[in-house]
N, C-alpha and C positions, 0 to 999 in steps of 0.2 A: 197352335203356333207358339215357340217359344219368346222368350222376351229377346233372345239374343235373335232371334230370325228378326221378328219384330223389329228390332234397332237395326239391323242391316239394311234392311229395305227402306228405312226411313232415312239413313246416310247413304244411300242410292238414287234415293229420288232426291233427295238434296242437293246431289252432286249433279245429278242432271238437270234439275231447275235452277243451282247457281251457276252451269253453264251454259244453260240457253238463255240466260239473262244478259251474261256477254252478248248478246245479237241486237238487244234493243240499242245499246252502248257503238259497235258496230254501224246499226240504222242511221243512228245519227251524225257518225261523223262520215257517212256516204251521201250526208245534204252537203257538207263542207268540202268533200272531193269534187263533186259532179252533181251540182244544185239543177243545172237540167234535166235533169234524168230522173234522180228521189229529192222530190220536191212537196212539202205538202199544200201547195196552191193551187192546183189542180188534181182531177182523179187519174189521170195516168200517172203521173209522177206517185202520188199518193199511193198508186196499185205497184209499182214499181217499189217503194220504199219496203210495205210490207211484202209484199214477196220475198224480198232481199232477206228483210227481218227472219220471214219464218221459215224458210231455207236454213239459215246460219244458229236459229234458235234449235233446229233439229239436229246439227251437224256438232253445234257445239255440246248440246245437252247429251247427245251418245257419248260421244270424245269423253267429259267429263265422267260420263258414267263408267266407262271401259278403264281411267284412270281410278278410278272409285275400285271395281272390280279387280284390279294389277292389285292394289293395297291391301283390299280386304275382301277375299274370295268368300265362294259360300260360306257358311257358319256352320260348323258341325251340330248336329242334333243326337244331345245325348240320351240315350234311354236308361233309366237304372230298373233292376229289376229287384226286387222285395222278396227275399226270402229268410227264413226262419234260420238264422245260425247258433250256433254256440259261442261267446266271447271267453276267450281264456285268455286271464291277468297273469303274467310271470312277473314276480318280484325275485329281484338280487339281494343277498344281504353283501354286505362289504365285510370284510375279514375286522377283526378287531385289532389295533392297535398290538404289539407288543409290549407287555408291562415290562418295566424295568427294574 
């Protein structure tokens, strides 16, 4: 695997764990809309919250990845190949001056 493969995939998964991180951010201000419902005072509420959470942690984590993926698509993988050539130096000379 190259270093450039290597770095793509790790600002892939970046993009997708600092978008499903939006969902915990989300979790919490859906106690503040509808405290009955995601609540952590009891376990339905409590089961209700994460739910909400890991729903929104998956939707947004793809979403950021697929933006991730628009910016910077696969990485091309270069291969060189080694073969034995000749190198030929051309040198110019420049004209000389006209004497006066």
């Amino acid at each position: 695997m190259t270093t450039n493969t290597k770095k793509w995939l790790y600002g892939l998964g970046s993009a997708a764990i600092g978008g499903g991180s939006a969902a915990v951010i989300s979790g919490l201000t859906s106690m503040g809309i509808d405290p009955e419902k995601f609540n952590l005072q009891n376990a339905s509420g409590f089961g209700h919250l994460l739910e909400m959470v890991a729903i929104n942690f998956i939707f947004s984590g793809i979403l950021s990845a697929v933006f991730y993926l628009r910016q910077s698509p696969l990485p091309v993988e270069t291969f060189t190949e080694t073969t034995s050539a000749t190198v030929v130096t051309t040198t110019t000379k420049t004209p000389d001056e006209p004497k006066l």
